[in-house]
ROZAKOL-490443 format. One record per atom (N, C-alpha, C): residue number from 0; residue in one letter; atom name; x, y, z. Coordinates in steps of 0.2 Angstrom, whole numbers, always signed. Atoms other than C-alpha are relative to their C-alpha. Layout:
// residues N
{num NUM, residuo A, atomo CA, xx X, yy Y, zz Z} $
...
// end
This chain:
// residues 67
{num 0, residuo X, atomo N, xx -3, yy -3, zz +6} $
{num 0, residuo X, atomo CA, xx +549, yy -560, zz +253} $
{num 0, residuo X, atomo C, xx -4, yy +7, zz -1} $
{num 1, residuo X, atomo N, xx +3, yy -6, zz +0} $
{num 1, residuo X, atomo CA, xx +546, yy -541, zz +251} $
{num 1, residuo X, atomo C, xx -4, yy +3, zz -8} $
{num 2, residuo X, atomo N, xx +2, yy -3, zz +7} $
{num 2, residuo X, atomo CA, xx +535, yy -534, zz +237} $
{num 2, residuo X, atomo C, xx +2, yy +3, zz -3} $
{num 3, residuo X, atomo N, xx -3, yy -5, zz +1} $
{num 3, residuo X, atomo CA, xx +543, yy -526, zz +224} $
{num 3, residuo X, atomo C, xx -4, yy +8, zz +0} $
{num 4, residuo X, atomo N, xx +6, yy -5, zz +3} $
{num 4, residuo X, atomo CA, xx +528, yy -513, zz +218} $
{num 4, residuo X, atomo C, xx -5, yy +2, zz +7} $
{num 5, residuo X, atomo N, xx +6, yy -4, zz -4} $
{num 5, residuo X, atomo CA, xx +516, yy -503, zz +231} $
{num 5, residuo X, atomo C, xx -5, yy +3, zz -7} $
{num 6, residuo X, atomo N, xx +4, yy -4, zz +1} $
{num 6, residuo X, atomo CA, xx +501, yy -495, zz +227} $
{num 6, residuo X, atomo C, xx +0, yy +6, zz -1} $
{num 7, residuo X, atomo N, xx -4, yy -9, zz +0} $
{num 7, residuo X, atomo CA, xx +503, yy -479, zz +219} $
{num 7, residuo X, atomo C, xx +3, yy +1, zz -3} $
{num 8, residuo X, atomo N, xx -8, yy -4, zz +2} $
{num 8, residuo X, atomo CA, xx +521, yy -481, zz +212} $
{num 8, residuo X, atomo C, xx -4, yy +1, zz -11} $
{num 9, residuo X, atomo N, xx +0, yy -2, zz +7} $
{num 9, residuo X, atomo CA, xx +520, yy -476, zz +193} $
{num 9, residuo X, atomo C, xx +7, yy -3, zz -3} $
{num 10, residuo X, atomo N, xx -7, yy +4, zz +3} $
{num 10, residuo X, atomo CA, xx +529, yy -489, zz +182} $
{num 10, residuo X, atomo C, xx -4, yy +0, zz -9} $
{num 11, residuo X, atomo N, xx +0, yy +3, zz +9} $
{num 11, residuo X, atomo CA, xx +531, yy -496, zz +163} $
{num 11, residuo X, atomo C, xx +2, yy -6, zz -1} $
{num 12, residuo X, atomo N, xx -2, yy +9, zz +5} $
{num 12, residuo X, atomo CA, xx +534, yy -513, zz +154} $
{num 12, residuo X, atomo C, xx +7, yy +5, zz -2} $
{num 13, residuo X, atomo N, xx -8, yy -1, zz +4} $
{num 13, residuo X, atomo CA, xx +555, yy -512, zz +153} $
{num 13, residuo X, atomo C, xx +0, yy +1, zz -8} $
{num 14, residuo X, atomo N, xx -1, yy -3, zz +8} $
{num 14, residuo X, atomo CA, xx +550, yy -512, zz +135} $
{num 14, residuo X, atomo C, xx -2, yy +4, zz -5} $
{num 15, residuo X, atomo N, xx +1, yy -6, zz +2} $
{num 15, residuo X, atomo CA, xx +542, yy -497, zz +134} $
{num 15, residuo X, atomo C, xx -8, yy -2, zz +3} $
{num 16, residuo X, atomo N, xx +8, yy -1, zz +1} $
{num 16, residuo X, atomo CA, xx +522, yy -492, zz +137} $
{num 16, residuo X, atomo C, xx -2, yy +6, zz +4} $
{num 17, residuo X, atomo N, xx +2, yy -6, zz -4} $
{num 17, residuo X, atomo CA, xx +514, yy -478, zz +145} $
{num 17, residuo X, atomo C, xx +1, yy +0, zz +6} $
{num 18, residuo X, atomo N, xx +0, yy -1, zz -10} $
{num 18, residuo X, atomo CA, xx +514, yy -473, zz +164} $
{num 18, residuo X, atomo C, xx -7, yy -4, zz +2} $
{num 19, residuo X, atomo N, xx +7, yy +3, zz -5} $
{num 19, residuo X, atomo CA, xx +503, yy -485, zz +173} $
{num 19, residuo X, atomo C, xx +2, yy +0, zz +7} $
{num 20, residuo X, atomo N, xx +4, yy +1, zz -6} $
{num 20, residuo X, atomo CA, xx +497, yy -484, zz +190} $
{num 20, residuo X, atomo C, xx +0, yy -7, zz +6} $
{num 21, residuo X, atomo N, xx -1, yy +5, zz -2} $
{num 21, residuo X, atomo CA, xx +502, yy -498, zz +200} $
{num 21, residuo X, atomo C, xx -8, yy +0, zz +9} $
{num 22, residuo X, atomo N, xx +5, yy +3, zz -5} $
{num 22, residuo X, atomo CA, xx +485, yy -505, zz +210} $
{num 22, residuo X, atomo C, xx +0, yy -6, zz +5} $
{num 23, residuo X, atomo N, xx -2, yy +6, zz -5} $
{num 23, residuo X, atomo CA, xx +490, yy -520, zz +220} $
{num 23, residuo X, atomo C, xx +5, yy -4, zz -4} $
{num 24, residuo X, atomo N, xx -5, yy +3, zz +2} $
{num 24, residuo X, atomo CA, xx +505, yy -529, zz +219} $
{num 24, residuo X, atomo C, xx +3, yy -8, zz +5} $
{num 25, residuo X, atomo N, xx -2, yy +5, zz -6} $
{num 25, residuo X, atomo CA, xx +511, yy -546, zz +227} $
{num 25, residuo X, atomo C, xx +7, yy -4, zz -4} $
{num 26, residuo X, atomo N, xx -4, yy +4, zz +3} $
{num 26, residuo X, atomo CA, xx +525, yy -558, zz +224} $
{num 26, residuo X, atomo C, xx +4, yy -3, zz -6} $
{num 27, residuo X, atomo N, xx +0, yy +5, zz +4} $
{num 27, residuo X, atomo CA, xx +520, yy -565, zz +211} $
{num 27, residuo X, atomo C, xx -4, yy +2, zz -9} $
{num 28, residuo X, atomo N, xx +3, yy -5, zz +4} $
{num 28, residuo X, atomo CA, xx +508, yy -552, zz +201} $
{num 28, residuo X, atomo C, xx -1, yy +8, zz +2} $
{num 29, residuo X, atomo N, xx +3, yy -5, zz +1} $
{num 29, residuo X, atomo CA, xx +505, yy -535, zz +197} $
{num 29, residuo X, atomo C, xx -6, yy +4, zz -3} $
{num 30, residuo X, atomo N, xx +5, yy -3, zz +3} $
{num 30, residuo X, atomo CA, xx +491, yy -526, zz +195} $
{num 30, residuo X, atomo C, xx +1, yy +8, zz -1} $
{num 31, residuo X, atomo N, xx -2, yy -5, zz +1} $
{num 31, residuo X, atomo CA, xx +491, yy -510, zz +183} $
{num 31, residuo X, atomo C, xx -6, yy +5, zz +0} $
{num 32, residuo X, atomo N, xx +3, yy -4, zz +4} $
{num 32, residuo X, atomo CA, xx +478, yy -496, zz +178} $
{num 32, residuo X, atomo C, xx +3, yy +5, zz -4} $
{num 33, residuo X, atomo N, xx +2, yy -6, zz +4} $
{num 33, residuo X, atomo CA, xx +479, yy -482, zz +164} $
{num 33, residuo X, atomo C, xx -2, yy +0, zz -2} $
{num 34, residuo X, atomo N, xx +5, yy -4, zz +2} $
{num 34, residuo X, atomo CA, xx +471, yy -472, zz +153} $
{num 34, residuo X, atomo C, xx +2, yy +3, zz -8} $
{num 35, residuo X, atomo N, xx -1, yy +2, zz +9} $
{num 35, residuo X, atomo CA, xx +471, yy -473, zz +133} $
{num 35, residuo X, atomo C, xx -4, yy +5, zz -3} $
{num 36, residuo X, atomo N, xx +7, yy -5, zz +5} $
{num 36, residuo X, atomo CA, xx +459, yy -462, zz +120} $
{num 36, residuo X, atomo C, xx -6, yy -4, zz +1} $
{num 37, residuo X, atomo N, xx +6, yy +2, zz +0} $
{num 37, residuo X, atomo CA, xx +447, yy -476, zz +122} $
{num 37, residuo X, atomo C, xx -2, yy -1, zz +8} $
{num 38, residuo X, atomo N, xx +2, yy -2, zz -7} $
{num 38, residuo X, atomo CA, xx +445, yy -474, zz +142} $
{num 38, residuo X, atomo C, xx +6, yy -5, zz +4} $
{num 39, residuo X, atomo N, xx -3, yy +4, zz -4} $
{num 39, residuo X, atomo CA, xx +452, yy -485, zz +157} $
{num 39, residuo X, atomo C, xx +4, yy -7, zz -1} $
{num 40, residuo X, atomo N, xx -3, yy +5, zz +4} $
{num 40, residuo X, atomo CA, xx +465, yy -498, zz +153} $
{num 40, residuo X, atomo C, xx +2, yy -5, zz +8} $
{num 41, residuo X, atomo N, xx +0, yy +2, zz -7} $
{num 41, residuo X, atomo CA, xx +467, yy -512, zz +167} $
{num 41, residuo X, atomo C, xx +3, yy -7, zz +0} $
{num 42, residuo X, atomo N, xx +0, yy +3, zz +3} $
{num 42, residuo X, atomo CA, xx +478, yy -526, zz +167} $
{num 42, residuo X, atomo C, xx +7, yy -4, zz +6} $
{num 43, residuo X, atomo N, xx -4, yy +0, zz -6} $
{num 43, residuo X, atomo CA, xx +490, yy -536, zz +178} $
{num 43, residuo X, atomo C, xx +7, yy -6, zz -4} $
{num 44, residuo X, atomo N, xx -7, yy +4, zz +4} $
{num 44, residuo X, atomo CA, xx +509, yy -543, zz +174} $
{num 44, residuo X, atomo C, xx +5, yy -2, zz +4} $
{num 45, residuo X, atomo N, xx -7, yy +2, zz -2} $
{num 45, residuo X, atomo CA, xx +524, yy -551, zz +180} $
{num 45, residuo X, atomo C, xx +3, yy +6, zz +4} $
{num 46, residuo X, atomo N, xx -5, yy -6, zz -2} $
{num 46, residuo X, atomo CA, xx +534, yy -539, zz +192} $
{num 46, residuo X, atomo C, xx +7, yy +1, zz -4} $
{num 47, residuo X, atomo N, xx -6, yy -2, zz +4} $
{num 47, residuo X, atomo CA, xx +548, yy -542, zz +184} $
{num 47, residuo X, atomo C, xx +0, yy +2, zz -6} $
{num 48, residuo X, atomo N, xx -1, yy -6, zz +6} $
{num 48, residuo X, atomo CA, xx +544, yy -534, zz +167} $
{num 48, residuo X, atomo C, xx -2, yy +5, zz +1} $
{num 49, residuo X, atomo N, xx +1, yy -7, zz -3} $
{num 49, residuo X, atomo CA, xx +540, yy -519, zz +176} $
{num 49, residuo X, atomo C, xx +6, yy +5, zz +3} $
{num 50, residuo X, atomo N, xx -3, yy -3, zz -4} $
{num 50, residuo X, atomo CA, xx +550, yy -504, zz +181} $
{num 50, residuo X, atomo C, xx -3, yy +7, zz +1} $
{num 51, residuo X, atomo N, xx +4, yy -7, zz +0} $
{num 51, residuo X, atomo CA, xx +549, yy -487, zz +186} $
{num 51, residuo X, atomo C, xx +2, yy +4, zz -3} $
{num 52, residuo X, atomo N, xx +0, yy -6, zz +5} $
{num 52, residuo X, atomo CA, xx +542, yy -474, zz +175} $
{num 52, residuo X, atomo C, xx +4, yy +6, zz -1} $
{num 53, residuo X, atomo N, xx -4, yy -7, zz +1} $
{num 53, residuo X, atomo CA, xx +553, yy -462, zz +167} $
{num 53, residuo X, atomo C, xx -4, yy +4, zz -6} $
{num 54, residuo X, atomo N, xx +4, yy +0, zz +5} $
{num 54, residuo X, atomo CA, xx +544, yy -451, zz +156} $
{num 54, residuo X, atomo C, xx +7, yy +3, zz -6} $
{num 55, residuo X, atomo N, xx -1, yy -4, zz +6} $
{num 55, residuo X, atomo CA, xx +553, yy -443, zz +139} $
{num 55, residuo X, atomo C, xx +2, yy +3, zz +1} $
{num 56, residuo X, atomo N, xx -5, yy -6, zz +0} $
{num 56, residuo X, atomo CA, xx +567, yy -433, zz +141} $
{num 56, residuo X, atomo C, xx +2, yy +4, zz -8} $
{num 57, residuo X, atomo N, xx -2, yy -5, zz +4} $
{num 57, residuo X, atomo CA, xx +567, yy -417, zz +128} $
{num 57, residuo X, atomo C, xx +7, yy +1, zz +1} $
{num 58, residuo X, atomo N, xx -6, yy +0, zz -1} $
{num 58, residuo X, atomo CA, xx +583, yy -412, zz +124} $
{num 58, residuo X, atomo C, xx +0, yy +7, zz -4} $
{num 59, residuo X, atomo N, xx +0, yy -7, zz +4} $
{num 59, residuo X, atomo CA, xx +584, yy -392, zz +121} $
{num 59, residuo X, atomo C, xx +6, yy +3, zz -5} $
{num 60, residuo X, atomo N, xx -4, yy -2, zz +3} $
{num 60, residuo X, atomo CA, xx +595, yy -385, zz +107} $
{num 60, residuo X, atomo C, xx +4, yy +4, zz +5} $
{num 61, residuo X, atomo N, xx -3, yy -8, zz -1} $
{num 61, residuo X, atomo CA, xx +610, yy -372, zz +112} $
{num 61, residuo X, atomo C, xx -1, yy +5, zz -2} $
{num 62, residuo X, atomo N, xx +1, yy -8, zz +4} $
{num 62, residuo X, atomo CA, xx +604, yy -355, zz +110} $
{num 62, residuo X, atomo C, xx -8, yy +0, zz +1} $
{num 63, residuo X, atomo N, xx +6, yy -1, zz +0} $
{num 63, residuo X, atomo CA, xx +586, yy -360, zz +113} $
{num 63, residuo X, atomo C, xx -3, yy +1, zz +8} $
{num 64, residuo X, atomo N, xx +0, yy -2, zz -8} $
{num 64, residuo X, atomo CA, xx +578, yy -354, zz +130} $
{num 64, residuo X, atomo C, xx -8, yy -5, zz -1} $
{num 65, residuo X, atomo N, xx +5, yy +4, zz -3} $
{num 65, residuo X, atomo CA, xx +565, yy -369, zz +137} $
{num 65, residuo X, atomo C, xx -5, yy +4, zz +4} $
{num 66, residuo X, atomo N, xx +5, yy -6, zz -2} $
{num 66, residuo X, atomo CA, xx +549, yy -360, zz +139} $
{num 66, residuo X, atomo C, xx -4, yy -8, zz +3} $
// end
């Protein structure tokens, strides 16, 4: 069975949380790291509550020019 997650990809908890860092991933777990006001955050989850990161789409008025 193939791994979902590699090394590198930038995902989130399907139920929101910041962009983390995907550090090793296999079958059965993933491991995440990022980075919070209080330093390094490190933690490892189910694949399947993970996907990939999308960050926060702004939405420009009409008439305004996106500087």
């Amino acid at each position: 069975m193939s791994t979902q997650w590699s090394s590198g990809d930038v995902v989130q908890l399907k139920s929101g949380s910041p962009a983390m860092t995907v550090h090793s991933s296999d079958d059965k777990q993933t491991s995440c790291v990022w980075f919070d006001d209080s330093g390094v955050k490190f933690h490892t989850f189910a694949p399947s509550v993970l996907k990939k990161y999308e960050a926060e789409k702004t939405v420009t008025p009409p008439g305004v020019i996106a500087g």
